[in-house]
SELUM-467993 format. One record per residue: z, x, y of N, C-alpha, C in turn; residue in three letters. Coordinates in steps of 0.02 Angstrom, whole numbers, padded with zeros to 5 digits, always signed. Example, Ala and Ser with C-alpha at 12.3 -4.5 7.8 and 13.67 -1.06 7.14 Angstrom:
2
+00390+00660-00284+00390+00615-00225+00390+00660-00165ala+00354+00642-00112+00357+00684-00053+00394+00645+00002ser
***
This chain:
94
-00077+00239+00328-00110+00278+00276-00155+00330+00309unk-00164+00393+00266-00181+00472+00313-00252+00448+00277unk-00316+00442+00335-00386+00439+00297-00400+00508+00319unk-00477+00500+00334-00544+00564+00354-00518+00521+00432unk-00521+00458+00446-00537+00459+00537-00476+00463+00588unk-00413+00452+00564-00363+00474+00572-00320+00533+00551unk-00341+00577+00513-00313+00640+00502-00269+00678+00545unk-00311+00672+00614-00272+00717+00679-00231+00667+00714unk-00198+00617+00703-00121+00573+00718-00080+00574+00652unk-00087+00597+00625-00032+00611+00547+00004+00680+00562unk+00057+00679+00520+00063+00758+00495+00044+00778+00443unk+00030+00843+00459-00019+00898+00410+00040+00929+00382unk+00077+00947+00392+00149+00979+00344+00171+00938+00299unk+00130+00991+00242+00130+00949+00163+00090+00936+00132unk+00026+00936+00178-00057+00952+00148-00065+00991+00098unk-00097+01006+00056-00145+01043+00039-00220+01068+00077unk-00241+01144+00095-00297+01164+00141-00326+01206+00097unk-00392+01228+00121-00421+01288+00113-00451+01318+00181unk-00434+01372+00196-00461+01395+00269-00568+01421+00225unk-00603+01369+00245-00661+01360+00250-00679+01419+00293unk-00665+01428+00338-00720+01467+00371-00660+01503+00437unk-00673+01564+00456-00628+01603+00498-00663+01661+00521unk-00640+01698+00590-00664+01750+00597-00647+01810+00562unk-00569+01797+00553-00558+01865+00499-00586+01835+00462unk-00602+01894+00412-00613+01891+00345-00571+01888+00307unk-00483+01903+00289-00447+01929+00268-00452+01827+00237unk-00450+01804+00301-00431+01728+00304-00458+01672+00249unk-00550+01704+00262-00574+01637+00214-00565+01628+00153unk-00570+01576+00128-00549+01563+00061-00479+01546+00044unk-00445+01583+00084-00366+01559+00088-00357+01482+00076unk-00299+01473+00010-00278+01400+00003-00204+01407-00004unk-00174+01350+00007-00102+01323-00003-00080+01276+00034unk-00044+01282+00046-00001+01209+00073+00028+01216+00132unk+00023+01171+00197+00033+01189+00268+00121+01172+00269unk+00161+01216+00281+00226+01206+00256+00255+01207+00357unk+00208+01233+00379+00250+01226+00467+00185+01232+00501unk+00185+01212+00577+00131+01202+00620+00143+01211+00687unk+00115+01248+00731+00115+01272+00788+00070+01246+00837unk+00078+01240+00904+00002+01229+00939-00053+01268+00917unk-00036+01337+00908-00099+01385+00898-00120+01389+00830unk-00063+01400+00786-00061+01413+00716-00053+01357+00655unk-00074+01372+00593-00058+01340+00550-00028+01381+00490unk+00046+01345+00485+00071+01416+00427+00063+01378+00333unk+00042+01436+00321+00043+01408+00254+00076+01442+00195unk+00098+01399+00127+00137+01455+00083+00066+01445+00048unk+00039+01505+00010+00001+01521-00047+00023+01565-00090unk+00001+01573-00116+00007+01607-00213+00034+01683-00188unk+00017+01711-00129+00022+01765-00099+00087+01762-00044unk+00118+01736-00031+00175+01706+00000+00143+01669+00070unk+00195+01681+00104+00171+01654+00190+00118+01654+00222unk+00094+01627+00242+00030+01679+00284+00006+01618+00366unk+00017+01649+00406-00003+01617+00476-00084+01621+00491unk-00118+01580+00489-00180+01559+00525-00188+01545+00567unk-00210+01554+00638-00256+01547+00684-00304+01473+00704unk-00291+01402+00712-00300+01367+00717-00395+01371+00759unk-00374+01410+00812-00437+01440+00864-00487+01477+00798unk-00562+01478+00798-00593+01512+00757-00585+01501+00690unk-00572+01468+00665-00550+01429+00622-00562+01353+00574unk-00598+01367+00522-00608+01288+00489-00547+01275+00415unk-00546+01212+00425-00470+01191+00385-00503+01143+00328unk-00523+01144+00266-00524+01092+00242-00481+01062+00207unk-00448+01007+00206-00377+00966+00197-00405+00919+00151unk-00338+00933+00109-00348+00878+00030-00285+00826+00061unk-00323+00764+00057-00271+00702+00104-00262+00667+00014unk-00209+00607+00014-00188+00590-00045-00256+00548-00050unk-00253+00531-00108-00307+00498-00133-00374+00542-00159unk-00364+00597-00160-00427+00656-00177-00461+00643-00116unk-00481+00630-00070-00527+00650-00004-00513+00719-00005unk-00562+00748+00030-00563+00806+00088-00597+00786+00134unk-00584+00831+00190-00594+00825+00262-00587+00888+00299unk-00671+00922+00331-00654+00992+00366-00642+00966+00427unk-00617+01012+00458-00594+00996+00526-00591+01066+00580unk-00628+01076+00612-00626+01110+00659-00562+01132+00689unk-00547+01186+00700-00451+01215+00714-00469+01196+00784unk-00506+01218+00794-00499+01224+00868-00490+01129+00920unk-00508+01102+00863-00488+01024+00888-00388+01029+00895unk-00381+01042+00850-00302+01043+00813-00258+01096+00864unk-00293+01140+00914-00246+01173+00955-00223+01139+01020unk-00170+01104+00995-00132+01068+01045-00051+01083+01002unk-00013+01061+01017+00052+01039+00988+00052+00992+00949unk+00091+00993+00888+00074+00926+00849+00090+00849+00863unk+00131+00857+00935+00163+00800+00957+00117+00787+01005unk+00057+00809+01039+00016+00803+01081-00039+00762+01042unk-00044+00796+00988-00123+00804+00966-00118+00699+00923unk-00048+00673+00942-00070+00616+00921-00084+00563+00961unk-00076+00578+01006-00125+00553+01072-00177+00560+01096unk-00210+00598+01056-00284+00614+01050-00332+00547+01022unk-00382+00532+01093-00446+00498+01039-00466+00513+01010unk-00517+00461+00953-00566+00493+00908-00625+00519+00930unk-00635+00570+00918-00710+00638+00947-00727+00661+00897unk-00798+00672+00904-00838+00693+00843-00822+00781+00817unk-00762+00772+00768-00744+00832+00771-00750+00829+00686unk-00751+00778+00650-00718+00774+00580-00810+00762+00529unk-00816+00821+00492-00873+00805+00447-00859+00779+00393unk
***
C-alpha cells in the first residue's frame, strides 16, 4: 500500500499532482496526472494537454489513494524510477 513514508518506492504513473512550487513560472499551479516518468522529468496530461516538468527545482504535491497528499521535493525524485526504489528513507517528505 502507497502511504506519505513510502511514496518514493511506488510508482507515480497514475497519480494525481500539483506542481507546488517551480522555477518557471509557466509551471506552478500546474495539475494532472503523471502519465510517464523520466530520471529528470515528470510528464503529465492536464486540461491543457501534455506538459513535461522538470523534476530539479521543482515541488510535486501527490494525491496517493485514500485522499492523503504528500509534497515532495523533485529534486529527491531525480534518479530513474528503477533506482529511486532503492532509496532509503531521508527527510525529504513534509
Amino acid at each position: 500500500m502507497i502511504t506519505s513514508q513510502n511514496v518514493l518506492r511506488h510508482e507515480l504513473i497514475g497519480l494525481d499532482v500539483l506542481v507546488s512550487g517551480a522555477t518557471n513560472p509557466l509551471h506552478r499551479g500546474l495539475s494532472g496526472r503523471i502519465v510517464d516518468e523520466t530520471k529528470n522529468l515528470l510528464i503529465l496530461e492536464t486540461s491543457h494537454g501534455v506538459k513535461r516538468i522538470p523534476k530539479m527545482h521543482s515541488r510535486f504535491q501527490l494525491h496517493l489513494p485514500g485522499s492523503e497528499f504528500v509534497e515532495i521535493d523533485g529534486s529527491v525524485m531525480a534518479l530513474a524510477p528503477e533506482k529511486r526504489i532503492n532509496l532509503h528513507e531521508k527527510k525529504r517528505i513534509k
